[in-house]
Each structure stands twice: as structure tokens, then as C-alpha cells.
ROSE-4610 file (N, C-alpha, C; in Angstrom, 1 decimal, always signed):
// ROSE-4610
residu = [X/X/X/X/X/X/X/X/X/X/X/X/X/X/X/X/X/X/X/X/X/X/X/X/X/X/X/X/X/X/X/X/X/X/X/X/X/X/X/X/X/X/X/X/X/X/X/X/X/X/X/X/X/X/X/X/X/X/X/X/X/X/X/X/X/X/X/X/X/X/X/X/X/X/X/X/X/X/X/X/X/X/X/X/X/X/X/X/X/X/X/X/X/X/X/X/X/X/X/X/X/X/X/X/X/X/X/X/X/X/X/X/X/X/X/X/X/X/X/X/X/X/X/X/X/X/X/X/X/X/X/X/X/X/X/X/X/X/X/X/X/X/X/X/X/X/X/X/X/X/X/X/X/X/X/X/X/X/X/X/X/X/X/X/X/X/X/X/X/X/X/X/X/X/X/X/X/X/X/X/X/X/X/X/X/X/X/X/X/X/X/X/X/X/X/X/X/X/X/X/X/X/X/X/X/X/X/X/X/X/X/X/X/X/X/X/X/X/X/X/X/X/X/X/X/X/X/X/X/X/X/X/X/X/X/X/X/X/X/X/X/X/X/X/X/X/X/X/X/X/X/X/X/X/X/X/X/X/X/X/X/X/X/X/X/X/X/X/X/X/X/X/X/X/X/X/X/X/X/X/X/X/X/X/X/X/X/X/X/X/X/X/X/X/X/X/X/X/X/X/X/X/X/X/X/X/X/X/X/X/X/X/X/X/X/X/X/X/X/X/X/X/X/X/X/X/X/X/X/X/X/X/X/X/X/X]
num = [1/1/1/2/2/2/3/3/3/4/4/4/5/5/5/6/6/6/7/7/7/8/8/8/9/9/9/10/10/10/11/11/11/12/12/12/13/13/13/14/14/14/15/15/15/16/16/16/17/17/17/18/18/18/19/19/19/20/20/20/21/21/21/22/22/22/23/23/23/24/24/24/25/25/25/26/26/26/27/27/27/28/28/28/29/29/29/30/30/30/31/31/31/32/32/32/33/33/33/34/34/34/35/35/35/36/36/36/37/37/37/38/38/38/39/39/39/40/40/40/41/41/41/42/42/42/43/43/43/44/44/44/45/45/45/46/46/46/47/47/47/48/48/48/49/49/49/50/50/50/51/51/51/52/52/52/53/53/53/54/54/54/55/55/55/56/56/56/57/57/57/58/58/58/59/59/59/60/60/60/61/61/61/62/62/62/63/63/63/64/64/64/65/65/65/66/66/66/67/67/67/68/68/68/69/69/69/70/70/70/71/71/71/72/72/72/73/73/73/74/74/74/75/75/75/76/76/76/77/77/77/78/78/78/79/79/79/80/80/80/81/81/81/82/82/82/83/83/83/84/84/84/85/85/85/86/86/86/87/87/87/88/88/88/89/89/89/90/90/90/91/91/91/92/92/92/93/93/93/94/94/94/95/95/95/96/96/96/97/97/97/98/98/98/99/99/99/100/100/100/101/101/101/102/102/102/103/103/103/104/104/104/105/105/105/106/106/106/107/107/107/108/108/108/109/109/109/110/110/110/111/111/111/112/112/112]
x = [-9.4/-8.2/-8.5/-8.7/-9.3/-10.8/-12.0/-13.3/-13.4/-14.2/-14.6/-14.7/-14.3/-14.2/-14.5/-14.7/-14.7/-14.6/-15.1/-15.2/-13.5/-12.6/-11.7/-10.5/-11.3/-10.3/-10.9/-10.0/-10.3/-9.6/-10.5/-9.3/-8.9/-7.9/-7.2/-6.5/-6.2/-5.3/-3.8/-3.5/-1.5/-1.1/+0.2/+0.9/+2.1/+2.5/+3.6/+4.5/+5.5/+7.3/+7.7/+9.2/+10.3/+10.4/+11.0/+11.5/+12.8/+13.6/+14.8/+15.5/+14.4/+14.8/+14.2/+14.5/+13.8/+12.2/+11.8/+10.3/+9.2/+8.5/+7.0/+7.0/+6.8/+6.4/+5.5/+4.8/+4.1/+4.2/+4.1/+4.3/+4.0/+4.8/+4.8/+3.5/+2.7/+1.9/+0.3/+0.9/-0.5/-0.8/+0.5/+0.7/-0.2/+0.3/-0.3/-2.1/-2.3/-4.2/-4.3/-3.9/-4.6/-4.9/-3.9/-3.6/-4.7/-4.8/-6.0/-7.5/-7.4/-8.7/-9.7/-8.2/-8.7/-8.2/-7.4/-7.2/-6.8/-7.0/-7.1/-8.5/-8.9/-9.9/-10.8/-10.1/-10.1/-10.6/-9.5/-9.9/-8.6/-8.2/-7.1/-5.7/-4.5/-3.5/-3.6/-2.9/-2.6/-1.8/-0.6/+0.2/-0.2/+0.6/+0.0/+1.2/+2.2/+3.3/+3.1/+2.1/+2.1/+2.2/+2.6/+2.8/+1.6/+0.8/+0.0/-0.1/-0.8/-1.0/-1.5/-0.3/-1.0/-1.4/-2.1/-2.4/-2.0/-0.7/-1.0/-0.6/-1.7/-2.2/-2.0/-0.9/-0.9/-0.2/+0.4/+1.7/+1.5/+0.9/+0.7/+1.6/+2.2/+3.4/+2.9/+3.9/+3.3/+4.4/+3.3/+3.7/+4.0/+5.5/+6.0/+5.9/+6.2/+5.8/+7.3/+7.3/+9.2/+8.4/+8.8/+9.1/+9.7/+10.4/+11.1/+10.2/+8.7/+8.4/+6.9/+6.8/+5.7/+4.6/+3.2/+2.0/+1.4/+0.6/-0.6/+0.8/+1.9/+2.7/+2.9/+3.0/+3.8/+4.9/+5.6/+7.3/+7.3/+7.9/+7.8/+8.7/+9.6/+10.7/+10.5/+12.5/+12.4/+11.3/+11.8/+11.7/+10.0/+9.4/+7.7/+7.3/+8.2/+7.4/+8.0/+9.1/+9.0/+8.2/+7.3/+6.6/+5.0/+5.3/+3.8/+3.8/+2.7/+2.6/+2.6/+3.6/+3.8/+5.2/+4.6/+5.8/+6.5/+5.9/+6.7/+6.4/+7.0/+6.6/+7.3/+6.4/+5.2/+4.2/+3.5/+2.1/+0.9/-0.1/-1.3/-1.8/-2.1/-2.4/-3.4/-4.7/-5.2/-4.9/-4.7/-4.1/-5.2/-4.9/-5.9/-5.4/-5.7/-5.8/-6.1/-5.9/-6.4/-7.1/-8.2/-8.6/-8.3/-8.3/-7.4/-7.4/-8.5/-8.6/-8.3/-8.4/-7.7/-6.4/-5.6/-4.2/-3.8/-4.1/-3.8/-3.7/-4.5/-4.9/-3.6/-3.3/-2.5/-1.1/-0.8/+0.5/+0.4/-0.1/-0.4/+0.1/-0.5/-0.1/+0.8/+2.0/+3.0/+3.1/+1.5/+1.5/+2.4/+2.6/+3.3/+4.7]
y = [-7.9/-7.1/-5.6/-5.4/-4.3/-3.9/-2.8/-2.7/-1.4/-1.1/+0.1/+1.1/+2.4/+3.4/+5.0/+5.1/+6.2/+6.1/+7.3/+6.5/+6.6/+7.1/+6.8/+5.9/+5.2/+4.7/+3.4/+2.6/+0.9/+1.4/+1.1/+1.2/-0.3/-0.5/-1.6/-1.2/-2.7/-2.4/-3.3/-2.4/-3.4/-2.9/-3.5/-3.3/-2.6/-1.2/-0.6/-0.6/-0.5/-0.9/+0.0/+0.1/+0.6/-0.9/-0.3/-0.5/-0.8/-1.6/-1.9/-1.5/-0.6/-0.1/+0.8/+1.4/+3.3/+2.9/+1.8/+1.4/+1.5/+1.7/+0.9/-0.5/-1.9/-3.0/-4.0/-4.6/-5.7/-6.6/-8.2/-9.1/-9.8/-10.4/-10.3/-11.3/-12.2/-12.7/-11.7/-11.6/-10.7/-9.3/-8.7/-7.9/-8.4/-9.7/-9.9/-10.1/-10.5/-10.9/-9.4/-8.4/-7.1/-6.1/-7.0/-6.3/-7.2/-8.4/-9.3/-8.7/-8.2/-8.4/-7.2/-6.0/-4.8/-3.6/-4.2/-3.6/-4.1/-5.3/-5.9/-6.0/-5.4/-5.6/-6.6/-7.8/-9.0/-9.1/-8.0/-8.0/-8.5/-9.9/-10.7/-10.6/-10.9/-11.3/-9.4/-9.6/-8.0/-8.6/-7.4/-7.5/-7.9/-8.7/-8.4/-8.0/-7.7/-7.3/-5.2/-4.8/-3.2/-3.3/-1.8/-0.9/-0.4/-0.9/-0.5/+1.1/+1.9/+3.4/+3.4/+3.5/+3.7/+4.7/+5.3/+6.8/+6.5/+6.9/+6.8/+8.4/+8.5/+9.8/+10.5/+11.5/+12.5/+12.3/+11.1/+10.3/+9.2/+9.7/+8.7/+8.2/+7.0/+6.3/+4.9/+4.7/+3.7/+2.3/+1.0/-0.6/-1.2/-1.6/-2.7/-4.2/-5.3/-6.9/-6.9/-7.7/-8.3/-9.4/-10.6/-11.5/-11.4/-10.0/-10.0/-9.7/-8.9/-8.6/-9.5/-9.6/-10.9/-10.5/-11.3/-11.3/-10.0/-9.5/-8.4/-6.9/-6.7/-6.0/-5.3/-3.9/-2.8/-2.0/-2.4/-2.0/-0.5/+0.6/+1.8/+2.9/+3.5/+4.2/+4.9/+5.0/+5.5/+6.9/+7.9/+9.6/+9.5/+8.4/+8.7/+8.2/+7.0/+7.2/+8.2/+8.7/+10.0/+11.1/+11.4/+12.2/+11.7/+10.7/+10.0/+10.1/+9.6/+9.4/+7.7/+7.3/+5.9/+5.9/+5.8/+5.4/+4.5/+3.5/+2.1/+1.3/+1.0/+0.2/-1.2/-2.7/-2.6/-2.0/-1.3/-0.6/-1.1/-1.6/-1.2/-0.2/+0.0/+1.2/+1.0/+2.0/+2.0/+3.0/+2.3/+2.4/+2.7/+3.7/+3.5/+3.5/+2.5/+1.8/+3.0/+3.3/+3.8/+3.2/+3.4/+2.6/+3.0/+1.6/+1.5/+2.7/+3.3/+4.6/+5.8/+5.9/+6.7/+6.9/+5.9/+5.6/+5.8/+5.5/+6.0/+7.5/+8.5/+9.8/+10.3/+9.6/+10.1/+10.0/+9.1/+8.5/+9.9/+9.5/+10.7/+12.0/+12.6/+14.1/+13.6/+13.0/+12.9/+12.8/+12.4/+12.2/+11.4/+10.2/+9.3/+9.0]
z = [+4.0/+4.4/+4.2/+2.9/+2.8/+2.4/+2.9/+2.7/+2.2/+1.3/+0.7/+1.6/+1.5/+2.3/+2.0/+1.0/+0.1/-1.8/-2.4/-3.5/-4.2/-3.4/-3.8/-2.9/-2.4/-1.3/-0.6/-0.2/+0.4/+1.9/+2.8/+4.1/+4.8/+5.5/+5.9/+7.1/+7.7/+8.9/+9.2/+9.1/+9.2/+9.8/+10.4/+11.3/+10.7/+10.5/+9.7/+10.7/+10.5/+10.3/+9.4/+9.7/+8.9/+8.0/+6.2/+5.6/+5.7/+5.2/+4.9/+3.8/+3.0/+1.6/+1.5/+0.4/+0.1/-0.1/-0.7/-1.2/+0.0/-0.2/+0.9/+0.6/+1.0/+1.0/+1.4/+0.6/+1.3/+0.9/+1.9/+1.3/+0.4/-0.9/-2.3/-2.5/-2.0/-2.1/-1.5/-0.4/+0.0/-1.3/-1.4/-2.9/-3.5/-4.5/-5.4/-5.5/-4.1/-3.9/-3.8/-3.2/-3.2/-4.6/-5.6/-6.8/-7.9/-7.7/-8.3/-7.6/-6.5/-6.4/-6.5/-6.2/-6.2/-7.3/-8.4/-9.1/-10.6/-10.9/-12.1/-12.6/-13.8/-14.0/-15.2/-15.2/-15.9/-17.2/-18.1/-19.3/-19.5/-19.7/-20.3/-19.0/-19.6/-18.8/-18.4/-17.2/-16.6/-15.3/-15.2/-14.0/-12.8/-11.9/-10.8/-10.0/-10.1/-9.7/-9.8/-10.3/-10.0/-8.6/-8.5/-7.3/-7.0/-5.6/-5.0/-4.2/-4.2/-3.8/-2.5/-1.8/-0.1/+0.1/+1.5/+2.1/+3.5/+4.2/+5.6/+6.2/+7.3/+7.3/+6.4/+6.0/+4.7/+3.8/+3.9/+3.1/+2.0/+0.7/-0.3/-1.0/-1.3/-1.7/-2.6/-3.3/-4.2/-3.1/-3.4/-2.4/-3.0/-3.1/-4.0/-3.4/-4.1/-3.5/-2.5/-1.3/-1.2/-0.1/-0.3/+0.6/+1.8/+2.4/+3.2/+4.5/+4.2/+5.0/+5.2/+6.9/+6.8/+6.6/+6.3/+6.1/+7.2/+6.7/+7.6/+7.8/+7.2/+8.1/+6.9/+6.8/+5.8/+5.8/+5.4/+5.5/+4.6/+5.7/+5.1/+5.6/+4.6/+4.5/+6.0/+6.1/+7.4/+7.1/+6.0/+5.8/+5.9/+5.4/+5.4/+7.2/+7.3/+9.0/+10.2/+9.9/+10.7/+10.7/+9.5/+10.0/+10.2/+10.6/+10.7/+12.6/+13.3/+14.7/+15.1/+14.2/+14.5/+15.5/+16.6/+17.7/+17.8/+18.3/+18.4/+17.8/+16.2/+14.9/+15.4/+15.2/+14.5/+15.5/+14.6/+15.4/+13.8/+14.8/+14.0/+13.8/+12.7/+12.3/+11.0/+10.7/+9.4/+8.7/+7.3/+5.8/+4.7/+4.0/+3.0/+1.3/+1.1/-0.4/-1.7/-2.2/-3.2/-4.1/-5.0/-5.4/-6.9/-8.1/-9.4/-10.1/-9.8/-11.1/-10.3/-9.0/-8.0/-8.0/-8.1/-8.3/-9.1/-10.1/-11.6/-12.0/-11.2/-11.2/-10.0/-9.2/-8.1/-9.2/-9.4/-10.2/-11.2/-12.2/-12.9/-12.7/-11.8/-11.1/-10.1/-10.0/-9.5/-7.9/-7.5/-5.8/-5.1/-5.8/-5.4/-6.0]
């Protein structure tokens, strides 16, 4: 789903959508594999329910889990996809991942 892209960044491709809530989302399973595989780093029990660090075009946002939205698709506030060039959502589109120590640095200085 997602492939190394930079040394701070995984890029991916989903189909973004409006949200139904103020959060960004993906679905709470696909969540959880993106968070095991690409940001736990298997030193004992550790979350897998964190908030993933999107980038679309200039819009970094942290990705909560919800069941509401289906497999391959990212659910994202109306205010962040208006100023994106997403027209007619769902649109595919590529996304880039931040990667665990990347995110942590964005979070940090208050990017997201």
C-alpha cells in the first residue's frame, strides 16, 4: 500500500473523500496494518490505534482508525479538501505517509 519515498516519507494511493467528521480517516483495520507495519517498532506491547501523519499536497494532518469509511479510501475534512485540487472525490489520488520519526517531529512542532 505504501513504498518508501523519501527519507521522510512512504507514498500511497487512495481514493480521498470528504469526511463526515472534523478528523482525516482510514479504515480502522487498514489503520491498524499501516501502524504495525510502518510505525511500531517491536519493542513490546505498543499502540496500534495512534494517529497516522498524512501529506496531501501541502496539507499535513494526523489519520484516525473509523470503520465507517471503506478499505483503499481516506476520509478528509471538508476545510483540508477544499484547498486541495481534488474535484470529484472519490478521486485517486497519491498521499504521503510520514514516516514514524518524521511524525513524531511534525507532531512535535505542531504541523499537524
Amino acid at each position: 500500500m505504501f513504498t518508501p519515498f523519501s527519507s521522510g516519507y512512504y507514498l500511497g494511493r487512495l481514493y480521498v473523500a470528504p469526511s463526515k467528521g472534523e478528523d482525516a480517516v482510514l479504515q480502522e483495520t487498514q489503520h491498524e496494518n499501516v501502524n504495525r507495519e510502518l510505525y511500531a517498532d517491536g519493542t513490546g506491547i505498543e499502540r496500534l490505534d495512534q494517529p497516522l501523519v498524512m501529506k496531501l499536497e501541502t496539507n499535513h494532518f494526523a489519520v484516525h482508525p473509523d470503520n465507517s469509511v471503506p478499505e483503499g479510501a481516506l476520509g478528509v475534512p471538508e476545510e483540508i479538501l477544499e484547498t486541495t485540487n481534488v474535484e470529484n472525490p472519490p478521486e485517486l489520488r497519491e498521499v504521503l505517509l510520514a514516516k514514524a520519526d518524521h511524525a513524531e517531529r511534525l507532531i512535535e512542532f505542531g504541523a499537524v
